[in-house]
N, C-alpha and C positions, 0 to 999 in steps of 0.2 A: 571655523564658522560654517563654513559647508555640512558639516556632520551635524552642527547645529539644526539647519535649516533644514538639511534630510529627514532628522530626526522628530522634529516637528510635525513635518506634512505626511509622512504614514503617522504622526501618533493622532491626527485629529482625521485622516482621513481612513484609517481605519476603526475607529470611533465614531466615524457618521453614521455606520450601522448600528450606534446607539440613540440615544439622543444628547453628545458633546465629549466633549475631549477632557471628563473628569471620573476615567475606570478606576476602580479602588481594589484591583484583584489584589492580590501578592504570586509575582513570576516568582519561577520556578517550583508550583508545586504540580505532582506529578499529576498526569491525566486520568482519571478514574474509566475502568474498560467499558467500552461502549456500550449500549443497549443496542435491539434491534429499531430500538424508534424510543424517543423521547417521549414523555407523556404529551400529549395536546401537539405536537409535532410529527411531519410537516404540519402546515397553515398556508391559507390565504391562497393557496392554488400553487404550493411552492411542490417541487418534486421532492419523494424520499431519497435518502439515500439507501441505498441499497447492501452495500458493504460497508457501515460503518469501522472507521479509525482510530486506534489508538494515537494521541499525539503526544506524546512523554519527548519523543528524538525532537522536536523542533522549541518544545517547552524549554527540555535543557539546552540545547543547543539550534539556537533560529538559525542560521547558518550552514547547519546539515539538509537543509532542504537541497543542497545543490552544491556541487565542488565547483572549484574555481577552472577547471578545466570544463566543463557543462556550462558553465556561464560564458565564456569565453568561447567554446566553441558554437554556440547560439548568437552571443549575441556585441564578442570582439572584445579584445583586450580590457584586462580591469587595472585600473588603477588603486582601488581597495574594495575588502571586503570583509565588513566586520559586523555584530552587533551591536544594536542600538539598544536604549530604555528607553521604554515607550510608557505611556497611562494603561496600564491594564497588564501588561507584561514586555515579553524582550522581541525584537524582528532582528531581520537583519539587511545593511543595505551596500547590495553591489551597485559599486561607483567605476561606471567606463572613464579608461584613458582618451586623450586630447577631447577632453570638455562634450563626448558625448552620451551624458545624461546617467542615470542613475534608475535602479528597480529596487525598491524596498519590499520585503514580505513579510507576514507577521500572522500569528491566529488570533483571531476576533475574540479575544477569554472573556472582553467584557458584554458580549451580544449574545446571550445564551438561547435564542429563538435560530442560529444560523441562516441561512437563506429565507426560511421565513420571515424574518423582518423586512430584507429586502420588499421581497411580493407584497407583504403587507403595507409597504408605504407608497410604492407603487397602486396596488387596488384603492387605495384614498387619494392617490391623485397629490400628495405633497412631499417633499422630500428625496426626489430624484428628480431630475432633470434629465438623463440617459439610464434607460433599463433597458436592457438587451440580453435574453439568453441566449446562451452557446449552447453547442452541439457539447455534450460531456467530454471532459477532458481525463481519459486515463479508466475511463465508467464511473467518473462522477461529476454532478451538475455544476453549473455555473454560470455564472450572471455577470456579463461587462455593467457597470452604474457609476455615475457621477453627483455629484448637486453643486454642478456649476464646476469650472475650470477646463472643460472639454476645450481639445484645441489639437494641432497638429503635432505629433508624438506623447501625446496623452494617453493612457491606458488605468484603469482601474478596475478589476476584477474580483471576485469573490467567487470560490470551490467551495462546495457543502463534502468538507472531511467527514461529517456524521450531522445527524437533523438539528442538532444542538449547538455545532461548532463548524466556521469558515476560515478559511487561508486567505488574506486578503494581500495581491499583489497591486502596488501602486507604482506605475512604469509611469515615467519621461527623458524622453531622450531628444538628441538633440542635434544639428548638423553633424555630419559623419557615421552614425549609425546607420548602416544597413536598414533599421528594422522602422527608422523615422516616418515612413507613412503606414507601419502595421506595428504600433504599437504594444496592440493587442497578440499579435503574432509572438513577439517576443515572450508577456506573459505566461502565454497557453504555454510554451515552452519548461519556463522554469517550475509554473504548477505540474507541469507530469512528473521534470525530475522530482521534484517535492514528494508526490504522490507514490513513484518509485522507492524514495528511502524509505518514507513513513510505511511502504507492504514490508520493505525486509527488514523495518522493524519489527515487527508485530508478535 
């Protein structure tokens, strides 16, 4: 039931970066090599990226974003770690031992505007509730944002891997975590490892 209910909350919440939790990609097909900029992208005041990403390693494997020793040394013992089926394609979600909280991650295949969309619903003023840029995580940007469930060990993040495409980690944790009043803290964490496998992919 828990894999259930994990599996739910990043697939509709990494989905709010469209408009619902009905993506129609087909996961696992491979990532096509980047450009140095998408057409019409960035937008809306959102930053380039700079060094775009191939993401093929986390398409096939969401999981590879980060070994179980790198989550554990962050952010304390796992009780599991596996991938999910999400609407649009696969994440994967690490689950702390003694009931403290869970970080799913996944890439946004169905937001094809990447952090652009974010700024963009932000600039209209609907559609977030928390927008927050961070300082680049690894030299590339990113955005903490919500639309409602903000609360004590809550974290929702989005990385612009390319202007086109984001890594969307969705953290809650819960008594016993260390990281319980820096939710965000933990994030930034497993987006670098991410970012790490995805260069020596490449």
């Amino acid at each position: 039931m828990r894999r259930l209910i994990i599996a739910a909350t990043i697939t509709c919440t990494t989905l709010l970066l469209a408009t619902g939790c009905n993506g129609d990609k087909t996961p696992g097909n491979p990532t096509p090599a980047p450009a140095s900029s998408s057409a019409g992208l960035p937008r809306a005041g959102a930053p380039a990226v700079q060094s775009p990403l191939k993401t093929d390693l986390l398409t096939n494997d969401p999981c590879g974003a980060a070994t179980k020793s790198e989550v554990e040394g962050a952010g304390g013992p796992l009780k599991s770690a596996a991938a999910e089926d999400i609407a649009g394609g696969r994440g994967c979600a690490w689950i702390f031992a003694n009931s403290g909280g869970n970080v799913s991650g996944a890439l946004n295949v169905s937001q094809p505007d990447g952090l652009s969309h974010l700024y963009a619903l932000k600039a209209q003023g609907s559609g977030v509730t928390t927008f927050k840029p961070l300082p680049d995580i690894a030299g590339y940007p990113a955005v903490e944002y919500a639309n409602g469930g903000e609360g004590q060990g809550a974290c929702q993040l989005a990385v612009g891997l390319r202007d086109d495409m984001t890594y969307v980690l969705v953290t809650q944790l819960r008594r016993g975590s260390p990281y319980l009043d820096d939710p965000c803290g933990l994030s930034v964490k497993i987006a670098e490892f991410a970012i790490q496998h995805l260069k020596a992919a490449q």
